[in-house]
C-alpha positions, -999 to +999 in steps of 0.1 A: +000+000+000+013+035-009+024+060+018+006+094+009+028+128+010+017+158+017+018+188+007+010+225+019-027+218+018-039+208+052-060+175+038-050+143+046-060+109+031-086+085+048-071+068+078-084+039+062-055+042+038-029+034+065-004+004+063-005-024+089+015-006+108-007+026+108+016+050+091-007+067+066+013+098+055+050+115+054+054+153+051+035+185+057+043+205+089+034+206+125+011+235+123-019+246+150-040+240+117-028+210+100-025+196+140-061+203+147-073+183+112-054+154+120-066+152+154-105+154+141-095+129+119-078+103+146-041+112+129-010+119+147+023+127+145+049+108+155+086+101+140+122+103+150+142+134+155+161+126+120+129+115+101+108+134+079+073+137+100+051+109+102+018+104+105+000+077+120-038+059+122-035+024+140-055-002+136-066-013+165-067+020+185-059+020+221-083+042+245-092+045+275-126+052+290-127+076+319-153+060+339-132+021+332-097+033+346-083+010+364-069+015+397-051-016+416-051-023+453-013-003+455-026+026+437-056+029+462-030+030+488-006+053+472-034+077+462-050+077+500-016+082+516-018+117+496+022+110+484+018+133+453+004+166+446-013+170+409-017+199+394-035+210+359-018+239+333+008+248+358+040+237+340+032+226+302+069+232+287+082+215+317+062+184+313+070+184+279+107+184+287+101+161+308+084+133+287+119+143+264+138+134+287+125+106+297+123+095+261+161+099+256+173+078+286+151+050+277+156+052+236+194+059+241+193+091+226+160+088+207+128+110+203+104+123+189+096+155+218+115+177+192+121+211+201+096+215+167+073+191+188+075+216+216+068+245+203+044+233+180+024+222+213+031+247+237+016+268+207-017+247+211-014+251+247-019+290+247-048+288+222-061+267+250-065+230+234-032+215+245-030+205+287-004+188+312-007+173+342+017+175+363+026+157+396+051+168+421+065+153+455+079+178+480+078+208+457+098+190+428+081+175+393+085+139+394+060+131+367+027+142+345+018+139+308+002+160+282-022+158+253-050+173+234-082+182+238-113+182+214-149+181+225-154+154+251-121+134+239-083+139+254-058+124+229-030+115+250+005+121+238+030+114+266+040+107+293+071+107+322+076+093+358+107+103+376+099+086+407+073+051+410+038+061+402+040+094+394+023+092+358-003+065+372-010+087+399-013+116+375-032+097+347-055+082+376-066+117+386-075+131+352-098+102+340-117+106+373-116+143+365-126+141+330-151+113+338-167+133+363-166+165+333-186+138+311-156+131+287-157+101+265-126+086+259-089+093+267-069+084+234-038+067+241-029+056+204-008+024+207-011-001+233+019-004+257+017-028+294+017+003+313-018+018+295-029-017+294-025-019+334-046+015+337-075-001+315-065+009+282-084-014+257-081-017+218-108-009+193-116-010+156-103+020+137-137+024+124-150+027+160-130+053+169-137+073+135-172+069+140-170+083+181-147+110+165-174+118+140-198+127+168-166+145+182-163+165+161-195+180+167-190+190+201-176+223+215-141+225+229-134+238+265-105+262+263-082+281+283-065+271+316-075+236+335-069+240+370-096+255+377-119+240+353-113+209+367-115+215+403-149+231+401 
């Protein structure tokens, strides 16, 4: 199956189109614009710091739904003993840098949290559809993730733990947010053990489209979470 290129139109080919692997298209630019079609669309970016950009539709497609997180008998224990603090908005570029970071130590070297990727996000971030969580310990940032948000669905980019259940305890606290803020899915793209563990389940492509389709329709709440969230 041919791999589409783009060009500097923001239209992308059905996701339908993708390989087996999910990579549907190679080019274009990481733009608030072209970043918000792909999105509607279920298409992300995602390739190496040397590559050309990549974008990507898998088939099955991993999500999670707020009100099924799962939280294991440790977890219950670690959230009750109050051992993290989680914030909302309060540090995007450092989370960012963080899930970089994080990236490079385990990939010796390799990542795709680009300083392009950063900026391209942090941009989203000010037009208020890009958030972080973050979770410190004793006043330091030990964890927390970021991602995107349209209507009632979070697509999940990333995310970093510095110190045992940070991200859980961070991921944990936003589904129950979100659930409780009648989102409908948290999109985590690809299935790893560690989504898997906090109830991430695979669906058909289709599926997705057809949730995003209804999406689409729905408005967006912008601007800064912490207090969104907390109210």
């Amino acid at each position: 199956m041919s791999i589409f290129w783009l060009n500097e139109t923001l239209e992308f080919p059905h996701p339908g189109y993708a390989n087996s692997d999910g990579l549907l298209a190679v080019g274009g630019d990481l733009s608030v614009e072209r970043l918000l079609v792909a999105y509607q669309q279920g298409i992300f970016p995602w390739y190496n710091e040397d590559d050309p950009i990549l974008w990507w539709s898998p088939d099955p497609r991993y999500v999670v739904f707020p009100e099924d997180v799962k939280v294991s008998k440790s977890m219950k224990q670690v959230l009750r003993r109050g051992m993290f603090e989680v914030t909302f908005d309060q540090d995007f570029i450092a989370v960012m840098e963080g899930c970089r970071d994080a990236r490079r130590n385990k990939q010796s070297g390799g990542t795709w949290v680009t300083e392009e990727f950063i900026e391209a996000y942090t941009e989203l971030h000010h037009l208020g559809y890009a958030h972080s969580v973050e979770v410190w310990q004793e006043g330091k940032l030990v964890g927390g993730l970021y991602g995107v948000t349209l209507g009632k669905c979070f697509f999940g980019e990333s995310m970093f733990s510095n110190v045992s259940n940070a991200s859980k305890t961070g991921f944990i606290t936003l589904a129950k947010k979100l659930q409780e803020k009648g989102f409908w899915l948290i999109d985590c793209q690809m299935r790893t053990d560690h989504l898997v563990s906090l109830g991430a389940v695979g669906i058909p492509r289709r599926k997705f489209l057809h949730i995003l389709n209804k999406n689409n329709r729905m408005p967006t709440q912008r601007g800064e979470w912490q207090t969104w969230l907390n109210e």
